[in-house]
Backbone as CSV, one residue per row, in Angstrom:
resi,resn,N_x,N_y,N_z,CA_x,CA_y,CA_z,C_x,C_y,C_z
1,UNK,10.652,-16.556,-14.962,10.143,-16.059,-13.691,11.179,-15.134,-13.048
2,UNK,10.723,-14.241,-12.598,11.401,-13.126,-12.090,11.998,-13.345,-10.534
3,UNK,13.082,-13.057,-9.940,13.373,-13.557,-8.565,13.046,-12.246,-8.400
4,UNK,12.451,-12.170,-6.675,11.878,-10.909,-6.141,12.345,-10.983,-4.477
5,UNK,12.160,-9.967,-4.103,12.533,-10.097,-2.693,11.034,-9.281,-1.936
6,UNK,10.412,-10.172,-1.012,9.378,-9.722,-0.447,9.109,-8.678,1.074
7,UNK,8.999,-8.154,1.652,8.811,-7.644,2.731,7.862,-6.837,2.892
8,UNK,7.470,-7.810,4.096,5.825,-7.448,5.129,5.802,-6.780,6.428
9,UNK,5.330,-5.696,6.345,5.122,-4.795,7.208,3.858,-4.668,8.155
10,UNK,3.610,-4.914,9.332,2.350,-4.310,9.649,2.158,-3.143,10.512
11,UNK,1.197,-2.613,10.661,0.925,-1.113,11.591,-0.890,-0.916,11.567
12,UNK,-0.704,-0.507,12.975,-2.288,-0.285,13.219,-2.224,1.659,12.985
13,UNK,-3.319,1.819,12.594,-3.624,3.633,12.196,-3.462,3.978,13.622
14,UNK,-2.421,5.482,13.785,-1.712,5.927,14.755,-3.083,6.654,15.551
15,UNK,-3.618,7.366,16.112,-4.666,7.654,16.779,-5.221,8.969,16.270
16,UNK,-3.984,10.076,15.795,-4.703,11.286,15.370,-4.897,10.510,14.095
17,UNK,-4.067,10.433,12.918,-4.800,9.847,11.590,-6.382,9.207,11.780
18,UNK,-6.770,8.277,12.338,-7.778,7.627,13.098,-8.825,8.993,13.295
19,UNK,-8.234,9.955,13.984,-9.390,11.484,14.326,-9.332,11.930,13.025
20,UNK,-8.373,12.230,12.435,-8.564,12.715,11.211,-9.071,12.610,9.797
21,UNK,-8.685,10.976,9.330,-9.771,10.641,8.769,-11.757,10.585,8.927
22,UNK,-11.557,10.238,10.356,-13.304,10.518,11.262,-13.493,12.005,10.487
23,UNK,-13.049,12.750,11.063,-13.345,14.314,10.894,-13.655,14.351,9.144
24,UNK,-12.336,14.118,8.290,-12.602,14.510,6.870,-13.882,13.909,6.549
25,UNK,-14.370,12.934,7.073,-15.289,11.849,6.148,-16.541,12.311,6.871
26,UNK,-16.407,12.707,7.654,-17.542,13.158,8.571,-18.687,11.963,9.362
27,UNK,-18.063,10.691,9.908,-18.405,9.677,9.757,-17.618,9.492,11.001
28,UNK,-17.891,8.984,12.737,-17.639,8.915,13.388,-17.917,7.099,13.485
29,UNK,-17.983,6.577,12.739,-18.254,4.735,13.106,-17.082,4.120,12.845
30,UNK,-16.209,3.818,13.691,-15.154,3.100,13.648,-15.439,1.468,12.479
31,UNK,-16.851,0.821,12.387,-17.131,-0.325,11.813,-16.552,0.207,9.952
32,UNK,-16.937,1.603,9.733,-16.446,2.232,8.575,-15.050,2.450,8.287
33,UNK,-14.346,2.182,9.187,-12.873,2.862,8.631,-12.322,1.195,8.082
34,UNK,-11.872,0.906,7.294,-11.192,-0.418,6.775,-9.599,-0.587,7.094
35,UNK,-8.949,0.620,7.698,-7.578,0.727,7.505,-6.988,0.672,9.087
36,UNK,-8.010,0.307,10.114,-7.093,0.247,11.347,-5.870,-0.377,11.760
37,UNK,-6.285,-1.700,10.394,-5.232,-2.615,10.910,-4.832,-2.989,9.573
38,UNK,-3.339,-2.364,8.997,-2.430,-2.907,7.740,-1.493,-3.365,7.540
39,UNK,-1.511,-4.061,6.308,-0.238,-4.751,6.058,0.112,-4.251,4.878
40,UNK,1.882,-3.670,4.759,2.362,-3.005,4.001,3.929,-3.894,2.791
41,UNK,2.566,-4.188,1.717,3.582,-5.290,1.153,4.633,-4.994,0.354
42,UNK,6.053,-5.021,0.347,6.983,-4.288,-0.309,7.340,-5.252,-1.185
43,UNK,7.737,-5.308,-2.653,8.335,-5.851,-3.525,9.606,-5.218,-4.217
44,UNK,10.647,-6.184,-3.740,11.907,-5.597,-4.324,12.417,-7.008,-5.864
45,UNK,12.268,-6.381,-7.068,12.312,-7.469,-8.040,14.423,-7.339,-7.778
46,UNK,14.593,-8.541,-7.935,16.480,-9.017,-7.904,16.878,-7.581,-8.970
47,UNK,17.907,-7.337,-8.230,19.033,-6.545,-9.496,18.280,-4.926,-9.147
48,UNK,17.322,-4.995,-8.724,16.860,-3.239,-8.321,17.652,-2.679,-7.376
49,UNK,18.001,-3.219,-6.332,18.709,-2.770,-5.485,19.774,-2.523,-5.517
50,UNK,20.306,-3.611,-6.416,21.712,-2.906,-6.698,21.889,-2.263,-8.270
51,UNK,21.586,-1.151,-8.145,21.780,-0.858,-9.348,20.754,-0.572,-10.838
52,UNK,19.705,-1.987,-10.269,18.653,-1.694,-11.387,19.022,-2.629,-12.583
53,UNK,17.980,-3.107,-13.316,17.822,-3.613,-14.232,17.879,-3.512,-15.262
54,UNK,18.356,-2.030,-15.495,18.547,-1.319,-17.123,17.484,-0.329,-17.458
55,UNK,16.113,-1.467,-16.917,15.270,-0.533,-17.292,14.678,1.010,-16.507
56,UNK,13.311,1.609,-16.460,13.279,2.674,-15.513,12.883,2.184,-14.590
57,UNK,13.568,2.099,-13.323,13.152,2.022,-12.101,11.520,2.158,-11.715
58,UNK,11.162,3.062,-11.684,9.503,3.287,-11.599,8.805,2.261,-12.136
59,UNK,9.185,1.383,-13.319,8.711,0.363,-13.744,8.749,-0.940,-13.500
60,UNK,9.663,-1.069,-12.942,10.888,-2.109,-12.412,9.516,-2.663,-11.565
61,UNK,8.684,-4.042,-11.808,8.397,-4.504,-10.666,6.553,-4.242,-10.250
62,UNK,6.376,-3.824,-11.388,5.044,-3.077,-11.324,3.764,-4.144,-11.342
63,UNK,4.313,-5.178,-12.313,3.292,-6.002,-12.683,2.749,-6.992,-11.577
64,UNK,4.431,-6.885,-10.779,3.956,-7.806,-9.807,3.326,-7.536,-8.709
65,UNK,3.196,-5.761,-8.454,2.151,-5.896,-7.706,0.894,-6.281,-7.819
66,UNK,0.575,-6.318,-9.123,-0.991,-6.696,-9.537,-1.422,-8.098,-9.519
67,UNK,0.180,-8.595,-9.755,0.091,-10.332,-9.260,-0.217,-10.619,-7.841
68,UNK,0.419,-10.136,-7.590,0.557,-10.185,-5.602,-0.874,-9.218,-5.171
69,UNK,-1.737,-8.487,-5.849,-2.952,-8.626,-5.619,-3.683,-9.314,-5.475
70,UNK,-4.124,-10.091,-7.074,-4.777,-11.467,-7.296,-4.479,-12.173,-6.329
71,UNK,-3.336,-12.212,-5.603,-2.957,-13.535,-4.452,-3.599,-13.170,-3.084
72,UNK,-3.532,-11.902,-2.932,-3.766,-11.570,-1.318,-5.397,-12.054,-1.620
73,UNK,-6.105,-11.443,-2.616,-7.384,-11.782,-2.455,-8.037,-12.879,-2.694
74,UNK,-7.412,-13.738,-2.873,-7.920,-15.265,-2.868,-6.939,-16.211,-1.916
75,UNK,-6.703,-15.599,-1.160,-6.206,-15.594,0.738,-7.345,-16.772,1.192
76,UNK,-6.776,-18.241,1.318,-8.160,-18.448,1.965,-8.553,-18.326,3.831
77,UNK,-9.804,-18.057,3.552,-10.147,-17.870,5.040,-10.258,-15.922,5.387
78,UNK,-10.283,-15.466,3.795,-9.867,-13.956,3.938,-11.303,-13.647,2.813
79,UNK,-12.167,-12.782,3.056,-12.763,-12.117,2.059,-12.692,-11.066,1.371
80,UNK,-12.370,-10.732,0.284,-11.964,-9.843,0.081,-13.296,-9.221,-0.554
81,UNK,-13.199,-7.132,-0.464,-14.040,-5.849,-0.355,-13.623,-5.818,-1.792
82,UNK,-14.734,-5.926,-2.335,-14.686,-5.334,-4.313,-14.489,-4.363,-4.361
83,UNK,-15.288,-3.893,-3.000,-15.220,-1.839,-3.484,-14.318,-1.012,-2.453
84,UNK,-13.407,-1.843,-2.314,-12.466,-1.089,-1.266,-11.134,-1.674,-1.681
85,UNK,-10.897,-1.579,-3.435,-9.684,-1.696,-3.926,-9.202,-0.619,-4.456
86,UNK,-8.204,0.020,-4.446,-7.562,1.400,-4.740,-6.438,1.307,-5.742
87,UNK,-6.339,1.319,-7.187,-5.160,1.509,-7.821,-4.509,3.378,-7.964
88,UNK,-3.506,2.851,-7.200,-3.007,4.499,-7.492,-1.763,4.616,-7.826
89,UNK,-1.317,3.022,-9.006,-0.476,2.807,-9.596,-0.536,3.714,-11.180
90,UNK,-2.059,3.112,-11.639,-2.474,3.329,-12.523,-3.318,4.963,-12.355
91,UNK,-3.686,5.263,-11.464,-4.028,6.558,-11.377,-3.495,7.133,-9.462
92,UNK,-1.919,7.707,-9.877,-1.125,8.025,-8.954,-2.053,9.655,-8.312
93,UNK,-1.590,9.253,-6.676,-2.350,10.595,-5.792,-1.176,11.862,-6.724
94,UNK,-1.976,13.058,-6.274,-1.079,13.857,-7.174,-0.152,14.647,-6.759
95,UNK,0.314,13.664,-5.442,1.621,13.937,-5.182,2.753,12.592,-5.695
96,UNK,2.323,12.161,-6.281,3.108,10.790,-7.068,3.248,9.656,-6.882
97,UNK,2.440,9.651,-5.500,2.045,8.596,-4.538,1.880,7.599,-5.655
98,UNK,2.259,6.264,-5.643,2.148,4.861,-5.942,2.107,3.808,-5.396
99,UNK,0.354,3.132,-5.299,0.651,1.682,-4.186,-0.733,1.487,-4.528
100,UNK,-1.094,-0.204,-4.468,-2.475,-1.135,-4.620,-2.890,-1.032,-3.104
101,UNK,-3.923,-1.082,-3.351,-4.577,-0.855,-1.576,-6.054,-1.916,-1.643
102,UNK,-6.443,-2.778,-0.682,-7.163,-3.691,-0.672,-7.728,-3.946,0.540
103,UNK,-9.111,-4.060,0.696,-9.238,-4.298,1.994,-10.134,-5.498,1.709
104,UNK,-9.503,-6.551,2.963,-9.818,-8.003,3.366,-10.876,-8.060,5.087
105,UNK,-11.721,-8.834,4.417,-12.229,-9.262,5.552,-11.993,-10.643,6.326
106,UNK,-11.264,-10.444,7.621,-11.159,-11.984,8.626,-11.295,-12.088,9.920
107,UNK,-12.467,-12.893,9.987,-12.943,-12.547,11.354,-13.549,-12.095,11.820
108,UNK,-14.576,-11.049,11.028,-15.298,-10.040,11.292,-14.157,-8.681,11.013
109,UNK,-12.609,-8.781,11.247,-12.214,-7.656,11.483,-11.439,-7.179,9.723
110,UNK,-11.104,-5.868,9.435,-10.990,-5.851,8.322,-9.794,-5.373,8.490
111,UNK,-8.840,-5.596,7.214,-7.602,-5.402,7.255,-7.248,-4.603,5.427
112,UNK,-6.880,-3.901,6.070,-6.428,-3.018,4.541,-4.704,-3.898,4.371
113,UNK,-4.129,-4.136,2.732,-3.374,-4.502,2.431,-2.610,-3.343,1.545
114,UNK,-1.588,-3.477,1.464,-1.059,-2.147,0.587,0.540,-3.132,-0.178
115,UNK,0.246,-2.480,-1.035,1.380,-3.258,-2.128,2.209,-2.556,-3.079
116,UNK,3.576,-2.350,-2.838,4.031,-1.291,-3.498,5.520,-1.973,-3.949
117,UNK,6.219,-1.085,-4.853,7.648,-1.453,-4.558,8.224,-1.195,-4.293
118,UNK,9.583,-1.575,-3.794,10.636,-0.800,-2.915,11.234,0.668,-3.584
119,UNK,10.607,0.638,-4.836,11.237,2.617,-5.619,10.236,3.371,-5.057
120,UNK,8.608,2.926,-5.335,8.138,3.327,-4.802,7.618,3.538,-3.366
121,UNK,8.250,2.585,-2.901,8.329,3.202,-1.067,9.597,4.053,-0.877
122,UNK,10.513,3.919,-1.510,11.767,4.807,-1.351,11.052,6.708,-1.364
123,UNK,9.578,6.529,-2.817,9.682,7.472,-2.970,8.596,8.682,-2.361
124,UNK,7.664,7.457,-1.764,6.445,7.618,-0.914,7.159,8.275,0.774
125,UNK,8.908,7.628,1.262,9.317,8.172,2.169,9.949,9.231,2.028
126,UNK,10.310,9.423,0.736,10.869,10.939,0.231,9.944,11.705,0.583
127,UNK,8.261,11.791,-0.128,7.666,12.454,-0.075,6.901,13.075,1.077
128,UNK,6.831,11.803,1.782,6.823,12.315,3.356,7.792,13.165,4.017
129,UNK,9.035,12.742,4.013,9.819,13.885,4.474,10.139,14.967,3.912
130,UNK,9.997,15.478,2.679,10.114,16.473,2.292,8.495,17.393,2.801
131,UNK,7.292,16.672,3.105,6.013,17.767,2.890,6.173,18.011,4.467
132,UNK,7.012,16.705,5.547,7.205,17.413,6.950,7.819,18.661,7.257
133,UNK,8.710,18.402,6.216,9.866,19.386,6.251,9.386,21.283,6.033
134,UNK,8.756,20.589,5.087,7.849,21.926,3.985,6.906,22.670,5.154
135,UNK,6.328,21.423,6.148,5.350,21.901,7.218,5.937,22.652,8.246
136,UNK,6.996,22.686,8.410,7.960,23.634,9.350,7.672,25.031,9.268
């Protein structure tokens, strides 16, 4: 068994994203958006942080997001959306983007989950700041 280091993030969608997704989708029903309210699950597997495991980083840790899928969605007291699961591990946005995305229902209210690892959030914040930067 692999030692891992976990960290949970949450954030509600900032208000223009919120207009902006409305606008792209062309779909003004807030009951439609799944992502108001997320939780951003980071997995750091032991020995990545410092240094790495030998192997390639990008790989380092991958499986367990798919483990730590299976888990969020059999959450009890949580339902989980069949058709509002997103691998873009296995088919990365094509800016290199990498992360499991899941949306849970509790309560009536729905909660998107996101599951990545700490290379790939390292590299998801790269990529953000470099396309801000680019937007200048």
């Amino acid at each position: 068994m692999q030692d891992v280091e976990i960290e949970v993030v949450g954030r509600t969608k900032e208000l223009y994203s919120l207009w902006h997704k409305m606008e792209m989708k062309h779909d003004r029903n807030l009951d439609h958006i799944t992502d108001l309210v997320a939780l951003r699950v980071i997995l750091t597997p032991r020995g990545e942080s410092k240094g790495g495991s030998g192997g390639d980083p990008a790989d380092s840790g991958t499986w367990l997001c798919y483990h730590v899928l299976g888990l969020v969605q059999h959450l009890p007291g949580f339902q989980p959306m069949p058709t509002k699961v997103k691998d873009y591990i296995s088919f990365p946005k094509p800016n290199g983007y990498q992360s499991l995305h899941t949306a849970l229902m509790y309560n009536g209210q729905s909660i998107e989950v996101q599951i990545r690892t700490a290379y790939s959030e390292s590299s998801t914040v790269f990529l953000d700041f470099t396309c801000a930067a680019l937007d200048k």
